[in-house]
FILUMMAR-376980 format. One record per residue (C-alpha): residue in three letters; x, y, z. Coordinates in pm, whole numbers, padded with zeros to 5 digits, always signed. Layout:
N
ALAXYZ;...
END
This chain:
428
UNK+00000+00000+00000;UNK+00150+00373-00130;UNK+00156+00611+00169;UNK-00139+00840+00153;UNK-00300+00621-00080;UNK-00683+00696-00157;UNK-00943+00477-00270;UNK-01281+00557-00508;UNK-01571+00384-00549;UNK-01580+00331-00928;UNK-01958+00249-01098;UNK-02001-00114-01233;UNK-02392-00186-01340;UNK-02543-00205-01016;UNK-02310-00231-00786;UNK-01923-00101-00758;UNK-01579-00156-00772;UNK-01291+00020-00534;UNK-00991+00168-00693;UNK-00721+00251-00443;UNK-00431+00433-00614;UNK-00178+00735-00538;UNK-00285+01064-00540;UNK+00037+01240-00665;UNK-00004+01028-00947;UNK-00356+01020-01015;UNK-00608+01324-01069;UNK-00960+01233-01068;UNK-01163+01441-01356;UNK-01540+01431-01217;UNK-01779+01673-01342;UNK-02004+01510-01039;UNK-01916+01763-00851;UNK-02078+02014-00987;UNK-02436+01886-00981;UNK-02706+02072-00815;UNK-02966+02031-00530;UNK-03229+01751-00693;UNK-03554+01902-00770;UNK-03907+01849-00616;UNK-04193+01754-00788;UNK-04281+02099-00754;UNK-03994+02233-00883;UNK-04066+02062-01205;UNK-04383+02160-01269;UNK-04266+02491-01169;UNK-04070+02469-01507;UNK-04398+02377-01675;UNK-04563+02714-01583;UNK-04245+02888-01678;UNK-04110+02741-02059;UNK-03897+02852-02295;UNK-03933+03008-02619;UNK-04288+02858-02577;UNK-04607+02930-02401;UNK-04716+02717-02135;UNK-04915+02417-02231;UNK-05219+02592-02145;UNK-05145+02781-02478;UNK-05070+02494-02686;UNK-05314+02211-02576;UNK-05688+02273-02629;UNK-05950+02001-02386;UNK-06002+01697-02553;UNK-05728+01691-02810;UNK-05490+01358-02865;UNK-05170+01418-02726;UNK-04870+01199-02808;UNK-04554+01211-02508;UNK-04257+01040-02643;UNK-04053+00925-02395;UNK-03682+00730-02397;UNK-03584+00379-02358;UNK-03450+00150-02107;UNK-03095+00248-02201;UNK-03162+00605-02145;UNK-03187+00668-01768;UNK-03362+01053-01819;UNK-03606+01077-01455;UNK-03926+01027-01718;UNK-04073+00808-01472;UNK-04095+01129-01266;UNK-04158+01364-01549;UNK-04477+01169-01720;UNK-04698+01141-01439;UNK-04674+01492-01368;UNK-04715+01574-01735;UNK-04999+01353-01752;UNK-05182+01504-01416;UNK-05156+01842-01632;UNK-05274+01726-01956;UNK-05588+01658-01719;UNK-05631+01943-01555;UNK-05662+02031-01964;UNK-05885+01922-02047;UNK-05707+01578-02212;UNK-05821+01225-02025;UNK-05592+00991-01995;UNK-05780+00789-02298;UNK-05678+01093-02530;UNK-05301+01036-02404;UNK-05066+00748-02568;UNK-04710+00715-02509;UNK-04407+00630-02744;UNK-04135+00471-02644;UNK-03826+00605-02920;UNK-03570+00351-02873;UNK-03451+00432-03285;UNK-03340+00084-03324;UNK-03268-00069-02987;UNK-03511-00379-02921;UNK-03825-00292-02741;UNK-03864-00270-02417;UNK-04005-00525-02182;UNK-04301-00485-01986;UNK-04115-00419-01658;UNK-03910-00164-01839;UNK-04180+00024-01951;UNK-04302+00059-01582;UNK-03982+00202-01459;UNK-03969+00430-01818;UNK-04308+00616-01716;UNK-04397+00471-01367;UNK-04630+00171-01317;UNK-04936+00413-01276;UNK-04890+00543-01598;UNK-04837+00200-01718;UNK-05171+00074-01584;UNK-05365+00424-01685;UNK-05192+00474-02064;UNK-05142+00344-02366;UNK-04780+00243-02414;UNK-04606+00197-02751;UNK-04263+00090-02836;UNK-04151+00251-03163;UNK-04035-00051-03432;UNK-03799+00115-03663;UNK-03775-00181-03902;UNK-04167-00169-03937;UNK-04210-00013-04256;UNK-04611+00058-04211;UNK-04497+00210-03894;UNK-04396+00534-04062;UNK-04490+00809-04254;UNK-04268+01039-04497;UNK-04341+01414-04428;UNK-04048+01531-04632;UNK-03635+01578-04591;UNK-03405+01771-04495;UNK-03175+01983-04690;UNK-02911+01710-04648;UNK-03142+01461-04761;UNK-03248+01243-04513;UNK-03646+01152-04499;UNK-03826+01254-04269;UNK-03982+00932-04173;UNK-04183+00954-03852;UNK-04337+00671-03659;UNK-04751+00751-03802;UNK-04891+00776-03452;UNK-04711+01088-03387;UNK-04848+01250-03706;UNK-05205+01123-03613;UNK-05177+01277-03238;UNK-05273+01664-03238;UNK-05018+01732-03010;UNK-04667+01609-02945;UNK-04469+01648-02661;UNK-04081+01485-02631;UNK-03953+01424-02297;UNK-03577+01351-02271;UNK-03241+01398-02091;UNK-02965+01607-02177;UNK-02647+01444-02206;UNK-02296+01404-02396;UNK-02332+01194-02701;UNK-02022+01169-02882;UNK-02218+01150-03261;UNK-02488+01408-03235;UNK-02287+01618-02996;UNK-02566+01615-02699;UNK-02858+01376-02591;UNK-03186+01488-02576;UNK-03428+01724-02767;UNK-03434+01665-03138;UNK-03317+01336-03041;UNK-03676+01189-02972;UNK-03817+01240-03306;UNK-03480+01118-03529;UNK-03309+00879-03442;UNK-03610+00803-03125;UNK-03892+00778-03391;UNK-03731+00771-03671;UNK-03722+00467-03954;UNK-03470+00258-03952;UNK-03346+00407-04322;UNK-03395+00796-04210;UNK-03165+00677-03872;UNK-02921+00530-04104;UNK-02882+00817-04322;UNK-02874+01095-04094;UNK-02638+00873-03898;UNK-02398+00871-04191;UNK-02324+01235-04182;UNK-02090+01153-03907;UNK-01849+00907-04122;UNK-01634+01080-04396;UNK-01598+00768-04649;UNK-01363+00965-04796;UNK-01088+00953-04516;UNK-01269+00655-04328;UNK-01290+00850-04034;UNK-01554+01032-03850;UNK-01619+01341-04015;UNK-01531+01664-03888;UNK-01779+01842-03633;UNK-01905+01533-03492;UNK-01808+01473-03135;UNK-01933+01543-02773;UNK-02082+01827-02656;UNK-02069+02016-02983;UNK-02425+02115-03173;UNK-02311+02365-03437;UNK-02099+02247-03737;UNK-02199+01914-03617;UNK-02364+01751-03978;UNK-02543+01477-03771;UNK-02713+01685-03511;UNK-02798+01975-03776;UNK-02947+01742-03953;UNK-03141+01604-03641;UNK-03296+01967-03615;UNK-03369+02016-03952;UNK-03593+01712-03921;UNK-03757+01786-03590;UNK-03809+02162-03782;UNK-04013+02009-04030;UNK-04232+01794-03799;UNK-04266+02048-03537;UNK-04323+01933-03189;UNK-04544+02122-02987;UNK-04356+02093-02634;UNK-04009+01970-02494;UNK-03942+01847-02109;UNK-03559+01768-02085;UNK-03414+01701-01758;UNK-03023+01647-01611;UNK-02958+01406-01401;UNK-02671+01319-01139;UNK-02485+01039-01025;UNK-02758+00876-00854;UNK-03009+00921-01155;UNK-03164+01257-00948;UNK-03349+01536-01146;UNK-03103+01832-01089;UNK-03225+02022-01402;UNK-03509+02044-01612;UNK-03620+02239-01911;UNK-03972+02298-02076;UNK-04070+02519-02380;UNK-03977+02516-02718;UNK-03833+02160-02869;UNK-03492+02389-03007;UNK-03468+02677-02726;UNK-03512+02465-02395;UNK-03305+02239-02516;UNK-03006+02467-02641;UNK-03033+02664-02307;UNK-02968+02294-02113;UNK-02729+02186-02333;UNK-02509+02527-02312;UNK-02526+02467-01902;UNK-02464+02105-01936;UNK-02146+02174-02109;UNK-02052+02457-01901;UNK-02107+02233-01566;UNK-01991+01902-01684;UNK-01689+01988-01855;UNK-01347+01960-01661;UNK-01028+02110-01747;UNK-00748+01854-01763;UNK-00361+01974-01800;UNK-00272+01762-02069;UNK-00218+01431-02216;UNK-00121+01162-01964;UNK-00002+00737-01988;UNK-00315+00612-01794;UNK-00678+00657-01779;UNK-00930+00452-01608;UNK-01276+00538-01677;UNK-01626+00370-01568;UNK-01971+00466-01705;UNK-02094+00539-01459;UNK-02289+00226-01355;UNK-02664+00094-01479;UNK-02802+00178-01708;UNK-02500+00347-01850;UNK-02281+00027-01832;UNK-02601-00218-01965;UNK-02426-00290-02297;UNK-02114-00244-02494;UNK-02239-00008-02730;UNK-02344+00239-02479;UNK-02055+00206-02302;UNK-01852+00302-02617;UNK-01909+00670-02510;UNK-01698+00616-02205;UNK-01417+00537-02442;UNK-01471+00833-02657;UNK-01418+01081-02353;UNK-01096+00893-02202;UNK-00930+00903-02526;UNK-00940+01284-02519;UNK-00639+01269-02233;UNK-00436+00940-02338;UNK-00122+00904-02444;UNK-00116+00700-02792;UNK+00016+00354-02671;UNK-00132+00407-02296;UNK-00306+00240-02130;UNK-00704+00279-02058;UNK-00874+00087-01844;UNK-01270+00081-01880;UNK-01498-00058-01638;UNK-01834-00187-01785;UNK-02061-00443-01673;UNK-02214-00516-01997;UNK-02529-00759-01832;UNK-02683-00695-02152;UNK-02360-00792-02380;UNK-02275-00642-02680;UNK-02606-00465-02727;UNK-02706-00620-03111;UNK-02655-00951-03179;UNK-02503-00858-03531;UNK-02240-00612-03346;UNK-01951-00892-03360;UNK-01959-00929-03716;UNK-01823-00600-03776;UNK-01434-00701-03630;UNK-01353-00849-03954;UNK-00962-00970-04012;UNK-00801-00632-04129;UNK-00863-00410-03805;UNK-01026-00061-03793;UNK-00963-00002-04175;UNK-01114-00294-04295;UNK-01415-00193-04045;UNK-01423+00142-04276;UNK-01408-00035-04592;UNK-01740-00262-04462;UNK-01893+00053-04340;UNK-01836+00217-04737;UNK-01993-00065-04886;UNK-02311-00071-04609;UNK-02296+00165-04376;UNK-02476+00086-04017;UNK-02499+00278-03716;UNK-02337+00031-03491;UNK-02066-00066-03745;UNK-01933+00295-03699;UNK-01938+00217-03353;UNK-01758-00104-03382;UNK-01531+00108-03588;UNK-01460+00378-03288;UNK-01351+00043-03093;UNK-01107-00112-03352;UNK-00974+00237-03397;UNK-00867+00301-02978;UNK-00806-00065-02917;UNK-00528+00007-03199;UNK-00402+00347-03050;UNK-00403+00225-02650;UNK-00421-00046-02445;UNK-00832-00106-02401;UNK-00833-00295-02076;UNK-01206-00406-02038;UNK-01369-00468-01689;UNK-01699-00668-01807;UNK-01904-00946-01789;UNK-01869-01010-02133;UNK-01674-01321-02288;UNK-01279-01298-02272;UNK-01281-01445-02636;UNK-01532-01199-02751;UNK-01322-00907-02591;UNK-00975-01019-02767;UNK-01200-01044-03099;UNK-01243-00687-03049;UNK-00918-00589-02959;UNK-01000-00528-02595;UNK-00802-00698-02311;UNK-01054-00882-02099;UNK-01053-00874-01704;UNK-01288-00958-01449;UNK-01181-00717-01180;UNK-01052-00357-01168;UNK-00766-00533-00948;UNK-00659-00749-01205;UNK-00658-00523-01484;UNK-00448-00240-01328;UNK-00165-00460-01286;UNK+00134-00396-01517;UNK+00010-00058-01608;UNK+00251+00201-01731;UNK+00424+00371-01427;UNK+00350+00722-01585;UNK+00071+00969-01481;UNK-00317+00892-01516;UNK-00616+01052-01490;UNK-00944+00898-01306;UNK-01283+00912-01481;UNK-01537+00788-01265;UNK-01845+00919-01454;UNK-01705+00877-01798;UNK-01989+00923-02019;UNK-02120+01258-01863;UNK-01788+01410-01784;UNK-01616+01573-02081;UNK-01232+01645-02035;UNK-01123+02004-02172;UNK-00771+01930-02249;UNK-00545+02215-02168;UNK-00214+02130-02310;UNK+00099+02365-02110;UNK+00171+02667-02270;UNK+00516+02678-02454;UNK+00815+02891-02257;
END
């Protein structure tokens, strides 16, 4: 044991994992800290009465009409089963019964969600009282064509939000290392999109030129960012009639939410998520260990791909990162394996050129950092499966920060919400 060692609880799906390590050699990079006092319920609805860019829904929803509330999935943790019922309870006092009310769940092109999913989604009152959908992206009756958008993706919209006379999107704000932030536009493409309109707005963000991602698209970044532009211009077309976007901490606690306009609530919580959950870090360093964050962050590989994508921003090439991810759910697509052809992250590129797939870019992203560092995974996933990937597979944090470089590292323990700001020392 290092003299004035210090140990941190590290998130792994449900539960944790302790890291004890030295703290003249280790900085910890948490944006955790910054989170607010959780809100009440009346706190919330005090952001009903007060929206953005938008009247209040007393201005938008006339008594009796058909409202439609699309809501995330199971992978998304985003407080909606706090959110709905008290978006619901207004939607009464409206005027609109609960039999005028049905709820979509936009997963884009994740399965659908089981039954006990949807109660913790929108709360099992809600469940029990409304109509519950899951959105089927590969249903081609499903969806209607209302246009495209100046880059040319349809606009291909799951037909039970175009039959509603009312749409309302509740989400989280996040990071999302393709379309810059979670949330807001989000709901309608890729949450409700088709599976072709997801595929081609999701193509924007791979330059098949260079086989790389193409410029503007990475965390925390809306402007200049082709995939989320696009997003917008889609959501500008369909035109929802009211946003509810929330932030949550650690613990999955409503610290932040924003109602009003689909575009203007959600810029405003995006430009104070970034401000608030971005962390300054003095340069490159040998070592990074990073966890999600824990469930439901951590419930599949794919998701926890976004963990990667932030530790890579302060990693030496050829160090080593060490990613903790419980992965209970596996890979996250059952086709996701058959992307690490023989040929590594180029011939990856070349497969994505001649069919290009959302979670082959993904696989992609992996190849490409399992190439540039040491990926040492911390999962519940097959060792063989890992190695296929590229990854080193390890059972325990313990295990896998043995042999690490000696050099400096950097501690992540909310990965996928924390965005390091590298500040690189100034020359002279």
């Amino acid at each position: 044991m290092v003299r004035g060692a210090a140990t941190i609880s590290l998130g792994f799906g449900r539960g944790q994992m302790d890291f004890t390590f030295d703290p003249a050699r280790f900085d910890v990079l948490d944006a955790g800290r910054a989170d607010g006092p959780t809100l009440d319920d009346a706190a919330i609805e005090a952001r009903f009465d007060d929206p953005i860019g938008s009247p209040p829904l007393a201005g938008i929803v006339r008594p009796g009409e058909r409202v439609g509330v699309v809501v995330p999935d199971a992978t998304r943790a985003s407080g909606s089963n706090r959110v709905v019922p008290l978006l619901l309870a207004r939607l009464n006092a409206l005027g609109v019964p609960d039999a005028r009310v049905e709820i979509l769940v936009g997963g884009g092109t994740h399965r659908a969600p089981t039954a006990g999913e949807i109660g913790r989604i929108v709360g099992d009152d809600v469940a029990r009282r409304v109509a519950v959908h899951a959105h089927d992206a590969f249903d081609a009756a499903a969806h209607v064509v209302l246009g495209e958008t100046p880059r040319g993706t349809p606009v291909e919209i799951n037909r039970r939000l175009v039959e509603v006379d009312r749409v309302v999107l509740v989400g989280a704000i996040g990071f999302h290392y393709f379309a810059g932030f979670s949330g807001g536009r989000k709901g309608l493409l890729p949450g409700c999109g088709s599976d072709p309109a997801i595929q081609k707005n999701h193509l924007l963000g791979f330059d098949r030129a260079t086989l790389r991602k193409a410029d503007g698209v990475e965390s925390g970044r809306l402007d200049g960012n082709p995939v989320s532009e696009d997003m917008e211009a889609c959501a500008a077309l369909f035109g929802p009639s009211y946003l509810v976007n929330t932030v949550l901490d650690g613990a999955g606690r409503i610290t932040r939410a924003y109602a009003g306009h689909w575009r203007a609530a959600h810029r405003l919580g995006c430009d104070e998520y970034r401000a608030a959950h971005s962390v300054a870090a003095p340069g490159r360093r040998d070592v990074v260990v990073v966890s999600c964050g824990g469930a439901p962050r951590d419930l599949n590989l794919i998701q926890s791909h976004k963990a990667l994508e932030h530790a890579r921003v302060v990693l030496n090439d050829g160090g080593d990162l060490i990613l903790l991810a419980e992965c209970s759910e596996g890979l996250g697509r059952e086709d996701f394996l058959d992307w690490f052809v023989p040929g590594g992250s180029r011939a990856t590129a070349l497969k994505l050129v001649d069919n290009y797939r959302i979670n082959g870019q993904t696989a992609w992203g992996i190849r490409w950092k399992s190439e540039r560092f040491r990926v040492r995974l911390v999962s519940r996933l097959d060792p063989e499966v890992v190695r296929r990937m590229g990854m080193i597979p390890f059972a325990t944090l313990e295990e896998a920060a043995s042999g690490i470089s000696a050099g400096r590292g950097y501690i992540l323990p909310r990965g996928i919400s924390t965005l390091p700001a590298l500040v690189e020392a100034s020359a002279g």
